[in-house]
C-alpha positions as CSV (number, residue, x, y, z in Angstrom):
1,X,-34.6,1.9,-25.7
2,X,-35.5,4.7,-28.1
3,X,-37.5,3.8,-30.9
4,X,-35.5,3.9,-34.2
5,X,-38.0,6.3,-35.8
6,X,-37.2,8.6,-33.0
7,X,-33.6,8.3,-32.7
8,X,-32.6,10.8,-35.6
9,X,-35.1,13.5,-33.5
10,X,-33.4,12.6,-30.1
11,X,-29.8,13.3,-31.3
12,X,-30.9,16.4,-33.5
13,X,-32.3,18.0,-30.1
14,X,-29.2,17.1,-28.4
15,X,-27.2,18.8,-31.0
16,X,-29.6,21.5,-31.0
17,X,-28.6,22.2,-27.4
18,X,-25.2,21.8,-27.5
19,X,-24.6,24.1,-30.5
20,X,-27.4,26.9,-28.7
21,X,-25.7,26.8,-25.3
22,X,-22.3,27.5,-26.9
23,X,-24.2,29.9,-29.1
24,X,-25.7,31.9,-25.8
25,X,-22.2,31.5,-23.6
26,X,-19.6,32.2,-25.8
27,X,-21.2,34.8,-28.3
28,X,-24.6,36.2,-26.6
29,X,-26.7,35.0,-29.5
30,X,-30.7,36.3,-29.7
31,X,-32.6,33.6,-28.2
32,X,-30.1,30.9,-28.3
33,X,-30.4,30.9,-24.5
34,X,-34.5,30.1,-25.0
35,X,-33.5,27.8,-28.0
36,X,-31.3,25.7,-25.6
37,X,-34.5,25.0,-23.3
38,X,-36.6,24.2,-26.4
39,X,-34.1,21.7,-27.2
40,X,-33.2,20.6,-23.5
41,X,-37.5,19.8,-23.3
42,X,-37.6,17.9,-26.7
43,X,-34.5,15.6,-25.3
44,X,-36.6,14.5,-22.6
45,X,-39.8,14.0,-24.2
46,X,-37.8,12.3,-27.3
47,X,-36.0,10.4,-24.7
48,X,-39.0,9.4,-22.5
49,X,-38.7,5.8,-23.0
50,X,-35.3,5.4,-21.8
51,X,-35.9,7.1,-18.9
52,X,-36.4,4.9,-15.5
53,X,-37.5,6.0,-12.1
54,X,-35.0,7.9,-10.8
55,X,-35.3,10.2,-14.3
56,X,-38.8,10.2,-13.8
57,X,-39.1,11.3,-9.9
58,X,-36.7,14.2,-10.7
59,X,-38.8,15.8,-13.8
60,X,-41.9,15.8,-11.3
61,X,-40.0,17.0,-8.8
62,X,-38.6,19.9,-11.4
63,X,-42.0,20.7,-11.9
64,X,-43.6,21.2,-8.6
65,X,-39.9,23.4,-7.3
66,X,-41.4,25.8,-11.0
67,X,-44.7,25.5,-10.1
68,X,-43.6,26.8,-6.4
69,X,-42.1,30.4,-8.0
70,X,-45.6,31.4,-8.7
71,X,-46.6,31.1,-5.7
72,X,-43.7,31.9,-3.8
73,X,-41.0,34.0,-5.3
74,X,-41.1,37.9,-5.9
75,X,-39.7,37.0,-9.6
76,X,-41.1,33.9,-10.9
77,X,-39.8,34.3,-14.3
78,X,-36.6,35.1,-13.6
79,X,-35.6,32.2,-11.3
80,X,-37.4,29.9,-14.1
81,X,-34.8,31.5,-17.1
82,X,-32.3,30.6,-14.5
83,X,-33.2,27.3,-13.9
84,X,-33.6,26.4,-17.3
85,X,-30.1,28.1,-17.9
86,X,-28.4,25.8,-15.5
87,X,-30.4,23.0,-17.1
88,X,-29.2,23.5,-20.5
89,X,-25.8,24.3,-19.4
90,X,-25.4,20.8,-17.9
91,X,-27.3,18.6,-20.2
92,X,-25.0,20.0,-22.8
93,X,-21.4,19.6,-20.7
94,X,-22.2,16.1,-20.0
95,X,-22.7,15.2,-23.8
96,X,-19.8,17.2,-24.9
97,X,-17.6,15.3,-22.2
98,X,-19.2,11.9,-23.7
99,X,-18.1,12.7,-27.3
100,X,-14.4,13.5,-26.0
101,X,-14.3,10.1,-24.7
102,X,-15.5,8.5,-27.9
103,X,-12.8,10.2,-29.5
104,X,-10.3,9.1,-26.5
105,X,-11.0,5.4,-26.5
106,X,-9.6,5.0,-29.6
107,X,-6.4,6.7,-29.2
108,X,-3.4,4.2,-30.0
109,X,-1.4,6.3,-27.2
110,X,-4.2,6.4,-24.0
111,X,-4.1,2.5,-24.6
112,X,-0.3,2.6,-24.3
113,X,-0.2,5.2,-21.3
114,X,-2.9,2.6,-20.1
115,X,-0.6,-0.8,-20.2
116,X,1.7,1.0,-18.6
117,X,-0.6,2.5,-15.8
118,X,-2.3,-0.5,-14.9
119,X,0.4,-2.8,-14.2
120,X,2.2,-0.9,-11.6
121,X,2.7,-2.7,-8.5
122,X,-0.8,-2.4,-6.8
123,X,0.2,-0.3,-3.6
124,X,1.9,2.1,-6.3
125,X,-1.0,2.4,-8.2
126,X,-3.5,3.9,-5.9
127,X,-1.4,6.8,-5.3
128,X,-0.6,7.2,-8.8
129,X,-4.4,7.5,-10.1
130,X,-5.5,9.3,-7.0
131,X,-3.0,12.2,-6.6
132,X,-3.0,12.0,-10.7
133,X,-6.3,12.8,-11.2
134,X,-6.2,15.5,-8.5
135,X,-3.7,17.1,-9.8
136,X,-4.8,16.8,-13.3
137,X,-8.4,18.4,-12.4
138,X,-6.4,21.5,-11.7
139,X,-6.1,21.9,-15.8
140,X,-8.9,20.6,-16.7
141,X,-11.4,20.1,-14.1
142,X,-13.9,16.7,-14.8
143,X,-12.8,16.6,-18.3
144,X,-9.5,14.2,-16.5
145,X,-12.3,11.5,-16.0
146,X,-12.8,10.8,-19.5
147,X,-8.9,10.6,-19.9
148,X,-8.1,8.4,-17.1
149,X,-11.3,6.0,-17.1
150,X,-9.9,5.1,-20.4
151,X,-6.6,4.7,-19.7
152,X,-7.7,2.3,-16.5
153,X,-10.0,0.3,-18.6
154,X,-7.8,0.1,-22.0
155,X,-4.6,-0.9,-19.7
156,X,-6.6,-3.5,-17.8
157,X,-7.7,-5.1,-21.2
158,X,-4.1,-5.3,-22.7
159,X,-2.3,-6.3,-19.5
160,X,-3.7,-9.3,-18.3
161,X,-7.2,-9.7,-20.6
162,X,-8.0,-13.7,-19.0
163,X,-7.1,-12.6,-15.1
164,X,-10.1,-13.4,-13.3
165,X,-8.8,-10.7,-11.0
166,X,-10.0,-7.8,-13.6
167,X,-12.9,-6.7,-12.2
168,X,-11.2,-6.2,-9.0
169,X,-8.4,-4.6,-10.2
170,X,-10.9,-2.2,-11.9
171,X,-12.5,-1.7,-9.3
172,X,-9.3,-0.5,-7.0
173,X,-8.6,1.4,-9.6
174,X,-11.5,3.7,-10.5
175,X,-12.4,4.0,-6.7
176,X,-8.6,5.2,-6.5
177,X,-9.1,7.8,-9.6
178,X,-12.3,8.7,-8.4
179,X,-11.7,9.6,-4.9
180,X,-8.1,11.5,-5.8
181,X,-10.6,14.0,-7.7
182,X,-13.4,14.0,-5.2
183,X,-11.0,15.5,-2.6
184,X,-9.2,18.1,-5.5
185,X,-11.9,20.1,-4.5
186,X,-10.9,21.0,-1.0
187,X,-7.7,22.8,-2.7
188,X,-7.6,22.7,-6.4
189,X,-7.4,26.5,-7.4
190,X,-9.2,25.9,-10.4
191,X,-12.1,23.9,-8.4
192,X,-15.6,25.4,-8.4
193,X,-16.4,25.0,-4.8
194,X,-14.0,27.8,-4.1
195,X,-15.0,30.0,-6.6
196,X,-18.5,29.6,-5.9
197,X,-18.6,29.6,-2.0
198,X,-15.5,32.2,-1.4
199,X,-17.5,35.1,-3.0
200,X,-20.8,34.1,-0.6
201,X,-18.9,34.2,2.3
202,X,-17.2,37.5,3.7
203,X,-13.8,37.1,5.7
204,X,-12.9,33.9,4.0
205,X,-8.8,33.5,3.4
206,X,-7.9,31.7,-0.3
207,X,-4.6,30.9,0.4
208,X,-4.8,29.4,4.4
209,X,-8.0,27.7,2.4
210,X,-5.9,25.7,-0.2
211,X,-2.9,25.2,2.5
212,X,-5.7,23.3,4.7
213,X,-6.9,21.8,1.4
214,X,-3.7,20.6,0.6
215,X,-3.1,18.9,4.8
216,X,-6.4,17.4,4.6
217,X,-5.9,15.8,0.6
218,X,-2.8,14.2,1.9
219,X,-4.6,12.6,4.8
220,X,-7.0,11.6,3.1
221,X,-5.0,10.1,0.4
222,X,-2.8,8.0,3.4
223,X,-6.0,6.9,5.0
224,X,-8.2,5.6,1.4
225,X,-4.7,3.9,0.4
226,X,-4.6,1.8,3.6
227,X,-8.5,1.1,3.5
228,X,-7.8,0.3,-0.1
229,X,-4.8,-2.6,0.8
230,X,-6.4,-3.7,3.9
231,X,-10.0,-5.0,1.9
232,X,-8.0,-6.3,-0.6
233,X,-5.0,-7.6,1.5
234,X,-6.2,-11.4,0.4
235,X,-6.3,-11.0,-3.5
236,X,-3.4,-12.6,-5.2
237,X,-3.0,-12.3,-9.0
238,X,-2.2,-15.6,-10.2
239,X,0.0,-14.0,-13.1
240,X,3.3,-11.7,-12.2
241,X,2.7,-8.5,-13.7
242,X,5.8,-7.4,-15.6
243,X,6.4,-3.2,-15.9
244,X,6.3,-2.9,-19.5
245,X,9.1,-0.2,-20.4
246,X,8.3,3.7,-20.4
247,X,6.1,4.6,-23.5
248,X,7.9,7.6,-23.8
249,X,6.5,8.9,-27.1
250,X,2.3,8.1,-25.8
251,X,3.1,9.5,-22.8
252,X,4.5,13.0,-24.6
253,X,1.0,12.6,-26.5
254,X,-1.1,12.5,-23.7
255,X,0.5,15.5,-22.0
256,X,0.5,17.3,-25.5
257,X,-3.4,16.4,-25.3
258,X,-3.9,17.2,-21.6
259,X,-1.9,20.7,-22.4
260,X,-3.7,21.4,-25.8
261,X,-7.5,20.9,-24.3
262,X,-5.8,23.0,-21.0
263,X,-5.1,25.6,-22.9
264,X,-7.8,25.8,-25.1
265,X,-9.8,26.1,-22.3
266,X,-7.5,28.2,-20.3
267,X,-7.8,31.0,-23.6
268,X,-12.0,31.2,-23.5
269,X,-11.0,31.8,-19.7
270,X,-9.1,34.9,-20.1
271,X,-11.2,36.0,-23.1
272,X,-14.8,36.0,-21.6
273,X,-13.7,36.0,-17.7
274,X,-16.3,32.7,-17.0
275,X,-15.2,30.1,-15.1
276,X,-13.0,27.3,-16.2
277,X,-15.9,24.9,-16.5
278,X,-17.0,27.0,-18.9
279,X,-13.6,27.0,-20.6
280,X,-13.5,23.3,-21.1
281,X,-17.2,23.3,-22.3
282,X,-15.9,25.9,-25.4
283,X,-13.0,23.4,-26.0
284,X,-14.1,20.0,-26.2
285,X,-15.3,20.6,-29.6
286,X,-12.2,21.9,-30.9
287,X,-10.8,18.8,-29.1
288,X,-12.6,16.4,-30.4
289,X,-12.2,17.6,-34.2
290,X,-8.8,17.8,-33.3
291,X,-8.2,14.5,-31.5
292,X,-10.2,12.8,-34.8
293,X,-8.0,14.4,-37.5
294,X,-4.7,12.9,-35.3
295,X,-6.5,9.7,-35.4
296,X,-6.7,9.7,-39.3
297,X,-3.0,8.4,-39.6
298,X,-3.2,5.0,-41.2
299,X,-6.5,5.5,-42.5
300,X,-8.3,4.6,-45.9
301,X,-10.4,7.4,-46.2
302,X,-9.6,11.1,-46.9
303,X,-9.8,13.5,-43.1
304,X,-13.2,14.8,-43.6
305,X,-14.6,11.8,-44.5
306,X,-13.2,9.9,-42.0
307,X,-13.9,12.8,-39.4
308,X,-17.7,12.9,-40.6
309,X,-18.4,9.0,-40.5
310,X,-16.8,9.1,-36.7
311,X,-19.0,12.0,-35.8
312,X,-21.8,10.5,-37.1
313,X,-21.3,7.2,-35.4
314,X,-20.9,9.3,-31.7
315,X,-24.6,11.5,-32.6
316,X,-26.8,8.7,-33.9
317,X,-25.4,5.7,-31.7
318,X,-23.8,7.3,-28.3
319,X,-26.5,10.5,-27.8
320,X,-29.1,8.5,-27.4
321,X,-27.4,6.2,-25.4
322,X,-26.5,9.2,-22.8
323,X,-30.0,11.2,-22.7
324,X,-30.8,9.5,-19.5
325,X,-27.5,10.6,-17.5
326,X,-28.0,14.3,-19.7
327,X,-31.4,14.4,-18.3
328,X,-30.8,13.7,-14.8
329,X,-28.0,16.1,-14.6
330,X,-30.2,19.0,-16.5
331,X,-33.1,17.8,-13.8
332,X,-30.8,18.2,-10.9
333,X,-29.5,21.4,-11.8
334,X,-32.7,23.2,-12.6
335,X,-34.4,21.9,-9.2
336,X,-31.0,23.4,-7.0
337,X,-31.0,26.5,-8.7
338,X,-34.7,26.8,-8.4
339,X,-35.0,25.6,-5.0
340,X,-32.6,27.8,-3.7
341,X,-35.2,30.8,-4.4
342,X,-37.5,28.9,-2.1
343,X,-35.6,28.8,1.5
344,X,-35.0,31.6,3.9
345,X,-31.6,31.2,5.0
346,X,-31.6,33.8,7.7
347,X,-34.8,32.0,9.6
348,X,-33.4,28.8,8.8
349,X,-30.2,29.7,10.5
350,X,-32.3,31.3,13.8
351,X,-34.2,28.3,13.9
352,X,-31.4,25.9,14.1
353,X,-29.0,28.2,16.7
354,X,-26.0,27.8,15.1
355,X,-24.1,30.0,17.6
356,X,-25.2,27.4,20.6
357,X,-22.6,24.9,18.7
358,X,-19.4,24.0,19.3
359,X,-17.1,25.0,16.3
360,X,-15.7,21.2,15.5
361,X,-18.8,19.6,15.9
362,X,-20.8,22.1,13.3
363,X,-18.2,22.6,10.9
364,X,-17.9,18.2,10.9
365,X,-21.7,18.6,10.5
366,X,-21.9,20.3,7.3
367,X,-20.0,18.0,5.3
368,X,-22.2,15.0,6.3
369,X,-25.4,17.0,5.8
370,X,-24.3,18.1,2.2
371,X,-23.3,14.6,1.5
372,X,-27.1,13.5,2.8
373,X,-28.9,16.0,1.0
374,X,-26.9,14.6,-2.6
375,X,-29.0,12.0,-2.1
376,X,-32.2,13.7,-3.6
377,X,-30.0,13.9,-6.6
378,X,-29.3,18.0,-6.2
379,X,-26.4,19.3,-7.9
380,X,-23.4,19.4,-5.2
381,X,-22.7,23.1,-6.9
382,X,-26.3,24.6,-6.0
383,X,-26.1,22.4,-2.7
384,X,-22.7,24.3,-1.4
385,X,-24.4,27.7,-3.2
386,X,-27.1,27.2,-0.9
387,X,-25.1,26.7,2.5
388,X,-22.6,29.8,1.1
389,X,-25.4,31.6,1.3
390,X,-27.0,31.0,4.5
391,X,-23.5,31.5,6.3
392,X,-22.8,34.4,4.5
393,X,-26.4,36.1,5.2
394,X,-26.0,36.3,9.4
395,X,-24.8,38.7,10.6
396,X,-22.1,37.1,13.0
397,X,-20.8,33.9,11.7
398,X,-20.7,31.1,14.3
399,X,-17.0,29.8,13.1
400,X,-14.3,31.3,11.6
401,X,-15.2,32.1,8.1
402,X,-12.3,30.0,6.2
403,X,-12.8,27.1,8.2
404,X,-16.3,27.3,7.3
405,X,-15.9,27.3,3.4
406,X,-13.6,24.7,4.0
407,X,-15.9,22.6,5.4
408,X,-18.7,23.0,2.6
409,X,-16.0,22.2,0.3
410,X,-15.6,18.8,2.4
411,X,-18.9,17.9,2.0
412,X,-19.1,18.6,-2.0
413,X,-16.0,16.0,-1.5
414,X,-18.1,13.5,0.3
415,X,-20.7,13.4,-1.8
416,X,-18.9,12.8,-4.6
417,X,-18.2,9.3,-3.9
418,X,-21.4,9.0,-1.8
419,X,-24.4,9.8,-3.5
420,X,-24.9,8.2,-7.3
421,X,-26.3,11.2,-8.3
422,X,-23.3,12.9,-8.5
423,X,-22.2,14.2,-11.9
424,X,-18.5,12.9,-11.6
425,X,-20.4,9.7,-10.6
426,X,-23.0,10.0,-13.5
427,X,-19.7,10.7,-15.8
428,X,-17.9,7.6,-14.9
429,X,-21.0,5.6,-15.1
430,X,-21.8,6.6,-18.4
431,X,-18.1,5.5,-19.8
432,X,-17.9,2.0,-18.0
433,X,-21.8,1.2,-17.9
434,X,-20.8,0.2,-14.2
435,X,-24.0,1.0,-12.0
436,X,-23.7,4.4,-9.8
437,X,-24.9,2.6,-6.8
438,X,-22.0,0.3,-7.5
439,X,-19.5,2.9,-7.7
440,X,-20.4,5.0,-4.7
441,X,-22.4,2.6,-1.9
442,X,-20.8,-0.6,-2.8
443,X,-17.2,0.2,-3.3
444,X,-16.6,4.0,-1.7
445,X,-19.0,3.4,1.3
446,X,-16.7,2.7,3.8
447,X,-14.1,5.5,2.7
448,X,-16.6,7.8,2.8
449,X,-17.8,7.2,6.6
450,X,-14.0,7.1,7.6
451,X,-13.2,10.3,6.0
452,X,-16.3,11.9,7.0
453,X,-15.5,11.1,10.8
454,X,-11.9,11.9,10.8
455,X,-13.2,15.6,9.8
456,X,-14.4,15.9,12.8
457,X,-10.4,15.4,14.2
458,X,-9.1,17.8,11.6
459,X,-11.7,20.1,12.3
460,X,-11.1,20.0,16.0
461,X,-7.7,20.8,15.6
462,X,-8.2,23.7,13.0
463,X,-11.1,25.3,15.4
C-alpha cells in the first residue's frame, strides 16, 4: 500500500500527467510532452510500494530495451521521446477511463439498465453482452468496458443479491462482454488494429477486410455461446428470475450518455484528425464533469461542491489505487514502441522463409504467435505494428495482402482474452478487482484455443 505521507504526491503526479498529455495532444503545449514523462517517472517511483513482480520485471525490462538505443539505433533520442510518448499516453488513458467509471457506478440509471440486463434468460444474455459490447466499441472504443462492467455487476447485485450462483453468473457474463469486444477488432471501423496495420501494408482492401471481420465475429460469437452453455449446462439457479419490465426512461439515459461521450469524442476527431482513441481520451473529462453535475439531483450540497468533494474522493482514494495497472500499461507501451526500433524485419522475414509456407497454415500462425508474444506483457498495438511492418517491408508478400491484415487483427483478438496483460484485461480487472489471470487463463482459456484453431478453417477457406 502507499504510505499516507505519499499518497497526496502519488495522485498530484497522476494528475500532472493527465492534464500535460492532454496539454501536448490536444493543444501542442511547450514541454508538456517532457512534463508528461516527468510526471509518468514520479508515478512509479511514488508508487514503488504497490508495485509487485510483474510491475517490477517490466520497468527493468523498459530499461535495458532504452539502454539498447545507444547502442543500437541510428536515433537514440528519438525512439526514447517516442517511447516515453506512448508511455505517458497510456498511463494517462487508463486513469482517465478509471475516473469515468467512478462516476458510472453511481448512476441510478446504469443500475436500472443493469437489473434489467442481468436477468435475461441465460442463453439470451451471452449474445446480448457479446454482440452489445462489439457493437458499442464501434462509438466508443474501450471506454464500453467501463459502461457495461458496471451494468453486469450493479444488475447482478440488485437481481438476486443471496444466489449463491453470483459469481458464476458474473463470471458468464463478463467472459461474454469481454470476448464480444475482443473480436470487434477484426471489423469494427473505428478499431485501431485496422487503422494501424492497413497503412503498413500495401494492397490491403478495407471493405472485403470488415466483410471477413464481420463472417468471422458471427462465428465466433455461435461457437463462445455454445462453449459458454455446454460448461455451464449443470448450473441451476435455485430462484426463477423474473424480467423486470423495460426501464424505458434509464435506458434513453444511457444511450444519451453513450451518444454524448460518442460525440464528444467523435468532434476532437474531426478537429485534430487523431484517432478515435485519442477522441475519447479529450472526452472523458468533459464526461465525467458532466456525468457528476447529472448526479447532483437530490443532493444536499450546491453542484460545485458536490462535484469537488466527488472529485476529490476519485484522486486521493482511487489514483493510488490504479498506479499499478497505470504503470504496467505505460511499461508495456514504452518497451513495444522501443523494441520495435531494435528488430530487422526484412532479415527476420529471410530467415524464417515465409514464402516456403502454405497460405492457411501462416496466416493461422500469426494469430497464435501474437497471442504468445502478449504474454511478455507488450502492448497488442505495437505487437500488430511490429508484424505490419515486417509484411509490409518484403518485397513480395507471401499471402494476399487483406488476408494478411486480417489475420494480425485475429491475433490482437486472441490475446485479448489470452494474455493478463492485456489493457482491456488490465481495465476490467481494475473495476471488479477480479485477478487477470482469472479473467483470461481460468475462464477464456478454452475459447481462446477453440477459436484460435478454427482460424486455421476460416483461413483455409479464404486462402
Amino acid at each position: 500500500m502507499t504510505a499516507p505521507a505519499t499518497r497526496p504526491f502519488l495522485s498530484a503526479s497522476m494528475i500532472t500527467v493527465i492534464l500535460a498529455e492532454l496539454a501536448h495532444r490536444a493543444l501542442a503545449v511547450p514541454f508538456a510532452h517532457e512534463l508528461a514523462s516527468v510526471g509518468m517517472l514520479a508515478t512509479v517511483f511514488l508508487a514503488w510500494r504497490q508495485l509487485g513482480f510483474r510491475e517490477f520485471y517490466l520497468i527493468g525490462l523498459s530499461a535495458t530495451v532504452l539502454v539498447l538505443q545507444f547502442f543500437l539505433a541510428d536515433e537514440p533520442w528519438a525512439v526514447v521521446d517516442a517511447a516515453f510518448g506512448q508511455a505517458s499516453f497510456l498511463m494517462a488513458f487508463i486513469l482517465l477511463l478509471g475516473m469515468l467509471y467512478e462516476a458510472a457506478s453511481t448512476s441510478p440509471s446504469i443500475a436500472a439498465c443493469g437489473n434489467y440486463l442481468t436477468r435475461q434468460p441465460a442463453g439470451r444474455r451471452y449474445y446480448a453482452l457479446n454482440s452489445g459490447a462489439a457493437f458499442l466499441s464501434v462509438l466508443f472504443n474501450i471506454g464500453v468496458l467501463s459502461f457495461l462492467t458496471v451494468l453486469i455487476r450493479r444488475g447482478i447485485e440488485l437481481s438476486a443479491p443471496d444466489d449463491p450462483l453470483n459469481p458464476v453468473r458474473e463470471r458468464r457474463q463478463l467472459s461474454a462482454m469481454l470476448r464480444g469486444f475482443a473480436w470487434c477488432v477484426i471489423w469494427s471501423p473505428t478499431a485501431v488494429a485496422p487503422l494501424a496495420v492497413g497503412q503498413l501494408i500495401p494492397g490491403t482492401d478495407r471493405h472485403l477486410w470488415t466483410v471477413y471481420g464481420l463472417g468471422i465475429f458471427v462465428l465466433v460469437l455461435f461457437v463462445g455461446a455454445f462453449e459458454d452453455r455446454l460448461r455451464f449446462r449443470h448450473y441451476r439457479s435455485a430462484a426463477k428470475v423474473v424480467i423486470p419490465p423495460v426501464p424505458t426512461r434509464a435506458i434513453f439515459y444511457f444511450i444519451a450518455a453513450c451518444s454524448w461521450l460518442f460525440g464528444m469524442a467523435a468532434f476532437f476527431v474531426w478537429l485534430t484528425g487523431d484517432t478515435m482513441i485519442f477522441g475519447l481520451l479529450m472526452a472523458c473529462p468533459l464526461m465525467l464533469f458532466g456525468w457528476l453535475a447529472v448526479q447532483l439531483h437530490g443532493a444536499q450540497q450546491p453542484m460545485f461542491e458536490h462535484i469537488a468533494d466527488r472529485f476529490r474522493t476519485m484522486v486521493m482514494t482511487d489514483f493510488p489505487k490504479s498506479a499499478p495497472v497505470a504503470v504496467t500499461l505505460a511499461a508495456s507501451g514504452l518497451i513495444g514502441r522501443a523494441a520495435a526500433e531494435l528488430v530487422p524485419a526484412a532479415e527476420l522475414a529471410a530467415f524464417l522463409q515465409l514464402d516456403a509456407i502454405p497460405d492457411f497454415i501462416l496466416l493461422g500462425s500469426i494469430p497464435i504467435v501474437l497471442a504468445l508474444l502478449s504474454l511478455l506483457a507488450l502492448s497488442p498495438i505495437m505487437m500488430a505494428v511490429f508484424f505490419g511492418s515486417l509484411f509490409g517491408s518484403l518485397p513480395e508478400l507471401p499471402a494476399d495482402p487483406t488476408l494478411i491484415a486480417l489475420s494480425i487483427s485475429c491475433g490482437w483478438a486472441l490475446s485479448m482474452t489470452f494474455s493478463p496483460y492485456a489493457t482491456v484485461i488490465l481495465l476490467i480487472s481494475r473495476t471488479t478487482d477480479i485477478p487477470g489471470r482469472r479473467l483470461t487463463w481460468d475462464w477464456n482459456l478454452t475459447f481462446t484455443l477453440i477459436a484460435a484453431m478454427l482460424l486455421f478453417g476460416v483461413f483455409a477457406i479464404l486462402a
